[in-house]
C-alpha positions as CSV (number, residue, x, y, z in Angstrom):
1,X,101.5,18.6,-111.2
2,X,100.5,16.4,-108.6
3,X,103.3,15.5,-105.9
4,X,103.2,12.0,-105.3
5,X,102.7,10.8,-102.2
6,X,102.9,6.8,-101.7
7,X,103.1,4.9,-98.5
8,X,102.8,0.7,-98.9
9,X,101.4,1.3,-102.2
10,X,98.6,3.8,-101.1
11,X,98.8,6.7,-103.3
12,X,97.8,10.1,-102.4
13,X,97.3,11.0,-106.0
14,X,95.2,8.4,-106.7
15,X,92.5,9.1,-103.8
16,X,92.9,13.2,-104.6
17,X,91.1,11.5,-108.4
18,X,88.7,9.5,-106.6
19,X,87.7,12.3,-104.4
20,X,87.0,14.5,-107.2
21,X,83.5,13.9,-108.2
22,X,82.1,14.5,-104.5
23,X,84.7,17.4,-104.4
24,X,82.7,19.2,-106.9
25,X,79.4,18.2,-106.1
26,X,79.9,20.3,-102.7
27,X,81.8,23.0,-104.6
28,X,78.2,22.9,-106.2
29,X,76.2,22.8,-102.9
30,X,78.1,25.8,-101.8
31,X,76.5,27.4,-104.5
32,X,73.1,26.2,-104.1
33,X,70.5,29.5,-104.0
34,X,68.1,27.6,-101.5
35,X,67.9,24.5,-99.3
36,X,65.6,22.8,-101.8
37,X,68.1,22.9,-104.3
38,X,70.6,22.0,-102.2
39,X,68.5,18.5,-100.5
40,X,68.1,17.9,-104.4
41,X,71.6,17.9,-105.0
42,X,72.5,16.1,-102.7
43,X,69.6,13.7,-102.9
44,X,70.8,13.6,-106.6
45,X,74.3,12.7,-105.8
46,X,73.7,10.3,-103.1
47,X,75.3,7.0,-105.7
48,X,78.5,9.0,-106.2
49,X,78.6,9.7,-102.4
50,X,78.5,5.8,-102.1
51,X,80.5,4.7,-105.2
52,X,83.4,7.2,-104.3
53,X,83.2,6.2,-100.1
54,X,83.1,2.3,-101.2
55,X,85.8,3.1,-103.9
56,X,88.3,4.9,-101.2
57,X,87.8,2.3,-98.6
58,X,88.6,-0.7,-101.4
59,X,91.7,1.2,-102.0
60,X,93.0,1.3,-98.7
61,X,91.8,-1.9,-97.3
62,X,93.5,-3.8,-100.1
63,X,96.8,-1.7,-98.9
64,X,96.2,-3.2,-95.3
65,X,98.0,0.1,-93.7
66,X,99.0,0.5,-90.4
67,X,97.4,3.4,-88.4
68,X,100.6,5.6,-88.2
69,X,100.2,5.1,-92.7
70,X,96.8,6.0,-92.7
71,X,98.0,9.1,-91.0
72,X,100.3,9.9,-93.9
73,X,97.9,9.1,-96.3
74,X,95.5,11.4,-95.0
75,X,97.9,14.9,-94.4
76,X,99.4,13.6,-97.9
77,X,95.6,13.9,-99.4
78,X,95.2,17.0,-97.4
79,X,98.5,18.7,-98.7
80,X,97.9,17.6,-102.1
81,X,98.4,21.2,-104.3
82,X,94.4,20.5,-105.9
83,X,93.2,21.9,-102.7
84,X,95.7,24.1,-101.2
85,X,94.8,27.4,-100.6
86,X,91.3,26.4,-100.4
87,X,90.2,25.5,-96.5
88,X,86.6,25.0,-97.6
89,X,88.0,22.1,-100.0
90,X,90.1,21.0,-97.2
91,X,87.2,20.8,-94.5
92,X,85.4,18.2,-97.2
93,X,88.0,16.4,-98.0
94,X,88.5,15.4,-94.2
95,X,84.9,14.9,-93.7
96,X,85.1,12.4,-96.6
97,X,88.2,11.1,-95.7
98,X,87.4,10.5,-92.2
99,X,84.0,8.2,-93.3
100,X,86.1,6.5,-96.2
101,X,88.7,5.4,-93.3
102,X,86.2,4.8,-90.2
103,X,87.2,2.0,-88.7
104,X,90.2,0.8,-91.4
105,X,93.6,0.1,-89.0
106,X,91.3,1.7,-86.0
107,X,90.6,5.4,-87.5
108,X,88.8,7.3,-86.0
109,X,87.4,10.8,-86.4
C-alpha cells in the first residue's frame, strides 16, 4: 500500500500514478538491445512524455504550493515504497519531477 503523502491538497500518491506510464517506458529503454531501438522508443513515447509532464504540472499549479511544499512533495514522490530500493527508478523520477516542476513556486533543478 501506498503511504499517503498530502501537503495543501498535493498528493504524493496521486503523481507516483501519473508518473507511471513514463516510469515504465524508461524501465523499457533500459532494456533496449541498440540505440535505434531505443530513439524509437522514445520517439514512440514522446505524447506520453508530454501528456504526463503537462498532467503533473496542472496538478501542482492548481495546488498553488509554496516552495518549502514542493519540497515535500518531491522527497514524498521520491520515498514513495513503488520505487524504493530501486535508485535507477529514483534517478527518473527526479529527472521528471524536476521538468514537471521547473519554474512552479521558483523550482529549480
Amino acid at each position: 500500500m501506498l503511504e499517503r503523502h498530502i501537503l495543501m491538497g498535493l498528493d504524493a500518491t496521486e503523481l507516483v500514478t501519473i508518473l507511471a506510464p513514463l516510469v515504465e517506458m524508461e524501465k523499457q529503454a533500459a532494456s533496449c538491445a541498440s540505440l535505434e531501438e531505443y530513439h524509437a522508443l522514445r520517439q514512440s513515447g514522446e505524447a506520453t512524455n508530454a501528456q504526463v509532464l503537462d498532467e503533473i504540472r496542472a496538478v501542482v499549479t492548481q495546488s498553488n504550493p509554496s516552495l518549502p511544499e514542493l519540497r515535500e512533495l518531491y522527497y514524498g514522490v521520491l520515498r514513495s515504497p513503488v520505487y524504493a530500493g530501486d535508485p535507477e527508478t529514483q534517478v527518473n523520477v527526479t529527472a521528471i519531477l524536476n521538468e514537471a516542476f521547473k519554474g512552479v513556486a521558483g523550482w529549480q533543478r
